[in-house]
Steps between C-alpha positions, in 0.01 A plus 500: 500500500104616499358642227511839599839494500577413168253783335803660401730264418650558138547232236740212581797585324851264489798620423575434132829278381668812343433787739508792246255293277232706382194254606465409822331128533167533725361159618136547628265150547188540309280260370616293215665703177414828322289358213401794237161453437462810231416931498755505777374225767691271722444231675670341837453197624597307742812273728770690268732715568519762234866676447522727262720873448252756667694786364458416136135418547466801673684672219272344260188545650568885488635496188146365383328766680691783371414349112089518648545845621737570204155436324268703729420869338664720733418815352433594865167695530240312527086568504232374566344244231284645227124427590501088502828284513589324227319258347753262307893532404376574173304845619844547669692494253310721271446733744913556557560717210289787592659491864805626315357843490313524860627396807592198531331248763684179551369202333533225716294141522183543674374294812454098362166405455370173550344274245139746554701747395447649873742711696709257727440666812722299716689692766782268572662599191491585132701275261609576150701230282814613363303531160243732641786736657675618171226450262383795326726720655654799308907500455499860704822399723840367447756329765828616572731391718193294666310866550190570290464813335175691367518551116295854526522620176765714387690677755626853517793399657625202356609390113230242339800360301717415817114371680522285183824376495594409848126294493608329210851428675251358819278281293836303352622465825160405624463285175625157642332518872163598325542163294565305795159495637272391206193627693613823513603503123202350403303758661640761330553422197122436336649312168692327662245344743292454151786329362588255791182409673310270286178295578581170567397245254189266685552135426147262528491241724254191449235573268534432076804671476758449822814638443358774233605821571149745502362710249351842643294625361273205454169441365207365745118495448524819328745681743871572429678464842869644575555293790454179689112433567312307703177524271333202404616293777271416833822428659649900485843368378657706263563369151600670132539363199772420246379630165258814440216341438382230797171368325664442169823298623437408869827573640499583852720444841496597844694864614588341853517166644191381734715575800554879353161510469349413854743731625391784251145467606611467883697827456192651277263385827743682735482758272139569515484442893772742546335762227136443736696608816715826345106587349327472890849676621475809271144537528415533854656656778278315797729230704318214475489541154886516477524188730273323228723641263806325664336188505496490140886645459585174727320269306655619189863481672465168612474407148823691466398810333758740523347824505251378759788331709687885471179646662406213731910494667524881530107450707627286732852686527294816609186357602235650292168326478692184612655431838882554479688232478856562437647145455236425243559840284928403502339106376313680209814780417733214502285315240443864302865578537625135335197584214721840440217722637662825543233597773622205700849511489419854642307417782800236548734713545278738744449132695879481539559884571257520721604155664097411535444094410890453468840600600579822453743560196588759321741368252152278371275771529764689284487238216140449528460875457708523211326220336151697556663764334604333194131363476393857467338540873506847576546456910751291442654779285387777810671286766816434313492916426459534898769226574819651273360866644541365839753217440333251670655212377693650235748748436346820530466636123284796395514403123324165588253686689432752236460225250272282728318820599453656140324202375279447753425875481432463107205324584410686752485795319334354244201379657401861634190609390390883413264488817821363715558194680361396837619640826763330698436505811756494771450445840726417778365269780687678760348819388156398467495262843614796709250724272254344355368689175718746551839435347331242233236775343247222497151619474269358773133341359297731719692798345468285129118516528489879651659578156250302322183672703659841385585409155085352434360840687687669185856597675716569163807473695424150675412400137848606355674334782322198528527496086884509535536248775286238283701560184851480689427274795724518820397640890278233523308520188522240230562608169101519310475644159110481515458697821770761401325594195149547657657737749704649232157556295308622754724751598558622117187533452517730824733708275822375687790556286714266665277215473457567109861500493515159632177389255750568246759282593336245597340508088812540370658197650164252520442221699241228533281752668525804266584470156787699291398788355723760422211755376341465826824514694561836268159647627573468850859606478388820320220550753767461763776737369228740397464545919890534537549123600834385501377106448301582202782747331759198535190280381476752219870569389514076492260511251628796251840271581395160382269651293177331717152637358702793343769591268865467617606846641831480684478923569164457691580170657838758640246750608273281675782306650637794628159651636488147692860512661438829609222409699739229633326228338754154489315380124607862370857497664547162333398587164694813488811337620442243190444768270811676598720198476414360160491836360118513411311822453795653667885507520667232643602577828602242725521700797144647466402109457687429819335775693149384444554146571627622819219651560306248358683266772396657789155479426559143484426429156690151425567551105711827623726287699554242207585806303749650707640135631543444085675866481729436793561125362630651172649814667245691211496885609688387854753345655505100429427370856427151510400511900242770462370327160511174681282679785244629292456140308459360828213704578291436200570137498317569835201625359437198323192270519664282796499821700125382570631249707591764784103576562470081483728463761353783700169356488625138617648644810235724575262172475772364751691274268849588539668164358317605220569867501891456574570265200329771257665766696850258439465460146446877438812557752701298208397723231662800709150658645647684801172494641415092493885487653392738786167312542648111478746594784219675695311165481767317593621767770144463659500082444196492389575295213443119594711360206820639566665344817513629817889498505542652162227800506756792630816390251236465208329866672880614493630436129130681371555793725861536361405497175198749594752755617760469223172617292522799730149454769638619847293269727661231339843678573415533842365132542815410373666658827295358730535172342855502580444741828315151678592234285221435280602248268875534563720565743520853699692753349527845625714644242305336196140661716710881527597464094131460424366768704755708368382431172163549623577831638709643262317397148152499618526724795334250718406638835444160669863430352643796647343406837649166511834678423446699769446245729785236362702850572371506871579159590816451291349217276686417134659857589732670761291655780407889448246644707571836265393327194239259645340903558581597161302199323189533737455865409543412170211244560312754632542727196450241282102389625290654706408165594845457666491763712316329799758208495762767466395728804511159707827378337682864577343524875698139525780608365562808747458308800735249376728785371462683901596201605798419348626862588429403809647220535847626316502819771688395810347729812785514712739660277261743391442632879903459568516734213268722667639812698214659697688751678591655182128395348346678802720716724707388805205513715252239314435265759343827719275575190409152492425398903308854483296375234393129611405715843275736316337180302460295787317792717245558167425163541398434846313830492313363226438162665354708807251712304370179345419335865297811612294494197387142554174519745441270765206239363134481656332245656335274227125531554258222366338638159125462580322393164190758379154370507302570206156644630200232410351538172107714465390211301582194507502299167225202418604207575 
């Protein structure tokens, strides 16, 4: 069996001793056994075959998400952070009472930072240990029946006793499966984690006083030290000592064997290699720096540095700044997965979805996937979400999806800045290689630098747009807080009102380039609203809100709010859905607060579609619905920082690298981006993609295009048709090609779909033959695109000579004239009339044939043409 054909296969499942047994017994070959390694990680080995119940770990795995989530303030609106983020857990915390009274914005674990305390700016993914995800999380939801419900406050129409008792009935039952998981308990319950985790006690080794247990803190050369040091000693091992004070009684022993110790400072000098890289990575943006940059990150993993083998395997997976190797990258996520990386047993699993490096199996990418998950890796949490939306692999199950989804979306949400987040851009290959620029809205340099001229010579409104494409990014632009707020300034200072809008934000929220200020942001936003601008009212009522530069006022925060949504402004809509659902300033009024995140929604704003998702999660002022919340979760989770990746991929196969471009384009295709499915199969449809094999490009081209059109895109609908119309990839199949141009044409209203009805019609293809409807579908064509009517015309004119000819064919002549009675059609006498007729023709004829000799004249004799001599010239010229 190739690889292609076993991208779908589901787990291998045997059938269990007791057949209505609950469990049923999965055996999947991994790599050795499932070795728990801590904060949720796994490890697999290798040459064993792991069987284990997949429906209780499934069970449990959910059960542990639902108790993170449980954890997760769902108070459901959510704004944008106040001026900075968050500092500390401590700031956090402090900061949670007063959010009692405003609306709420979820509290959820920023982005990790690295050892600098810098932003990890990886795109491959974004991991958070099972600590980080419930830490410092507010108790605003409770579970039910495995559902998780907002606690909003009171509530008109429910009893706060009954809340209160059927929670308390929950949290017995829940009781014993919360204790079961000692992470999980630990986690949330603070005491308790102060009670149970203790330092362990550090024994010397060697030294005056082996087999002592140290004293911290200790006493040397005039320095109390709380830890192991390495002070004194040429050597850098690390040594304490046994009594307080070291000079007086000379008791001292090694913290870590010699052996420890060479491979402490080995890991301390991959440590600073791999720290010298990230610095030259996040501080230029020329190539050849980046390269350099790499070259360090390699170093640093071949001394098995973890972080720097993570960023050096998911290089060579996509080929960025090193040339892709794909057998290598598997080598270096096998090694990552059996260290209980979450980020590699990811990128495992993609390697065995995707069937790239390996066999194709989904049973192991399932497991790997799940492990990923339980590490905290947010893809892995994405592509689960995607895979129990779709069922691929798994039962289909909206409730896993919504609790995959949610999470992800938690963090999502949470990382959303006032200004926004950067554009996602979507383009479809197909699109942009039949138009190019058109369909992608990429701007083109020369048009870049035409902007540019204008916006030096003074033009305000090249300033203002050039200002907003540097602060968001996208179309071609990369995202360039510097730039944006020179244009931004010169164009205030112009008296633009739109630009001093966006002054304001970008003060309120501060960045390395402008600092926070909330006075300054307050002058511009009151300069701005002062003109009528909706940006700086919603600027303003967010500062009489959170009480930013000015005393809290929730009645003009309302006002200006409202001012702002009226002008159709998404930051105003937002707001004064928030307002309206927690009740602030105003009456609570859930469907006023549903309204304007509707309308908040269409203007695209990704905090309004987390707020209705959570609404339509929790069925708070409508209908639960857990396929439209599940929806709407989706497409936040697709907002996230690995959206970035689509414009990556772009770029690689617009440099011509499709191997490279069609692996990004894969992994995104896993998280559920109907666009990277659409694009992967259009890569593979066109086989331009060296690394798949020749023989497996239109079944691989085949199961992305399927899952392109179950996301509703019509091309992909239609591909799907012709696919089975000539065989691509499997066998022909008229009926299965009619059924998706039906689709096509009924859902979409796809005029090429309607045409190929039409024709499968004509020629009786997957269908019965019917000229009359063949007609029918090509009109409909026509209707349905101008561009169809050419084709049409042609297709119609085709099918009235065939149709003429068929009548034809089914008249027989000879009974028609036996039917035929011309001395009743014409009188007794006919064949007179006719004789008398053929006479008077024939006689017009030859009289006309005479006439035309007489006119014809007799020709002349042909006389020799006798050239003209020109008469000698007066003067003749010099010679």
């Amino acid at each position: 069996m190739s690889n292609c054909q076993q991208l779908e296969n589901r787990p291998w499942v045997t059938r269990p001793v007791d057949p209505g047994a609950k469990n049923r017994e999965t055996r999947i070959e991994q790599r050795s056994g499932c070795q728990r390694l801590g904060k949720g990680s796994c490890t697999i080995g290798s040459a064993q075959t792991l069987s284990w119940a997949s429906q209780e770990v499934e069970d449990l795995y959910l059960e542990r998400l639902q108790v993170l989530i449980s954890n997760e303030p769902a108070e459901g609106p959510k704004h944008p952070p106040q001026g900075g983020r968050f500092a500390s857990h401590s700031q956090r915390a402090s900061f949670l009472p007063r959010l009692s009274a405003t609306p709420a914005r979820l509290l959820t674990t920023p982005l990790r930072h690295d050892e600098e305390g810098n932003q990890d700016e990886s795109l491959e993914s974004k991991t958070l240990s099972a600590e980080d995800q419930v830490k410092d999380h507010s108790t605003g939801t409770r579970v039910v029946a495995g559902q998780i419900f907002l606690e909003s406050g009171k509530s008109d129409s429910r009893s706060e006793d009954a809340e209160n008792f059927h929670s308390q009935e929950e949290e017995k039952e829940n009781s014993l499966e919360e204790l079961n998981s000692l992470e999980m308990s630990n986690l949330l319950n603070k005491d308790l984690e102060e009670a149970e985790i203790q330092s362990p006690v550090l024994t010397a080794i060697g030294g005056t006083a082996d087999g002592e247990p140290c004293h911290f803190p200790f006493l040397f050369m005039e320095k109390e030290y709380a830890e192991c040091t390495a002070d004194g000693r040429e050597d850098g091992r690390l040594w304490c000592a046994t009594t307080y004070d070291y000079k007086k009684d000379q008791k001292w022993g090694f913290c870590e064997t010699e052996e420890q110790s060479n491979k402490r400072r080995q890991m301390q000098e991959a440590e600073d290699v791999y720290q010298t890289g990230m610095k030259i990575l996040n501080e230029s943006s020329k190539k050849a720096q980046k390269k350099e940059a790499y070259q360090y990150l390699l170093k640093a993993a071949d001394m098995n540095h973890t972080k720097a083998m993570e960023k050096v395997s998911y290089a060579l997976l996509f080929g960025d700044y090193l040339k892709q190797n794909i057998q290598s990258s598997k080598e270096l996520f096998e090694k990552l997965t059996e260290e209980g990386s979450p980020k590699g047993q990811m990128a495992l699993g993609f390697l065995y979805a995707s069937g790239l490096g390996v066999n194709s199996s989904q049973a192991k990418a399932l497991v790997y996937y799940t492990f990923g998950a339980l590490g905290g890796n947010l893809i892995a949490h994405m592509i689960l979400g995607y895979r129990y939306w779709a069922g691929i692999g798994v039962l289909q199950s909206c409730e896993s999806a919504l609790t995959h989804y949610r999470l992800v979306a938690n963090h999502v949400a949470s990382d959303i800045s006032l200004t926004g987040g950067t554009v996602v851009q979507r383009i479809r290959l197909a699109d942009e290689v039949e138009n190019p620029g058109m369909a992608s809205g990429m701007l083109e340099e020369d048009l870049i630098q035409y902007y540019q001229f204008l916006a030096e010579k003074g033009d305000v409104q090249a300033q203002v747009g050039l200002g907003q494409l540097h602060l968001h990014g996208g179309r071609g632009v990369e995202q360039n807080h510097q730039r944006a707020f020179e244009y931004f300034n010169q164009a205030a200072n112009a008296g633009n009102s739109h630009a001093m809008a966006f002054l304001g934000k970008m003060y309120s929220e501060g960045s390395d380039v402008v600092p926070q200020s909330n006075e300054t942001a307050l002058q511009y936003f009151k300069k701005a609203a002062d003109m009528g601008n909706p940006v700086g009212q919603s600027g303003l009522g967010m500062a009489y809100l959170y009480g930013r530069g000015v005393p809290v006022n929730y009645e003009l925060a309302l006002k200006y709010f409202q001012k702002a949504a009226e002008q159709g402004w998404v930051d105003g809509q937002l707001q004064l859905g928030s307002m309206y659902y927690n009740g602030i300033g105003v009456k609570r009024d859930y469907k006023q607060a549903l309204k304007y995140f509707n309308l908040a929604s269409q203007g695209g704003h990704i905090l309004a579609f987390y707020n209705l998702a959570q609404m339509h999660a929790t069925g708070t002022g409508v209908m639960r619905s857990c396929h439209t919340a599940v929806e709407l979760f989706k497409n936040v989770c697709e907002r996230g920082r690995w959206s970035e990746r689509l414009m990556t991929a772009y770029n690689s196969y617009k440099d011509g690298d499709s191997n490279s471009a069609v692996v990004q384009y894969l992994l995104l295709a896993e998280q559920g981006y109907e666009v990277a499915q659409s694009n992967a199969a259009f890569i593979l449809d066109q086989k331009e993609a060296s690394i798949v094999g020749e023989n497996e490009t239109y079944p691989r081209a085949l199961l992305h295009w399927n899952r392109a059109a179950s996301q509703g895109y019509t091309v992909a609908r239609i591909k799907l048709g012709d696919y089975h119309f000539y065989g691509f990839g499997t066998d022909v199949d008229y009926e299965t090609a009619f059924i998706h141009y039906r689709l096509a044409s009924e859902q979409q209203h796809s005029a090429q779909a309607m045409f190929n009805l039409g024709y499968m019609h004509e020629k009786g293809l997957g269908i019965k033959q019917d000229i009359h409807l063949a007609k029918r579908f090509y009109d409909m064509a026509a209707e349905a695109s101008p561009d169809a009517q050419v084709p049409v015309f042609l297709a119609l004119c085709k099918l009235g000579v065939i149709y003429s000819l068929q009548y034809v064919r089914e008249i027989n002549i000879r009974e028609v004239f036996s039917h035929i009675d011309m001395d009743q059609l014409l009188g007794p006498e006919w064949d007179l009339y006719l004789m008398t007729i053929i006479a008077l023709l024939l006689g017009t004829i030859i009289a006309y044939r005479q006439r035309q000799h007489q006119a014809i004249p007799r020709p002349a004799g042909l006389r020799p043409a006798v050239p003209q001599q020109e008469p000698p010239p007066e003067h003749q010229p010099p010679q």
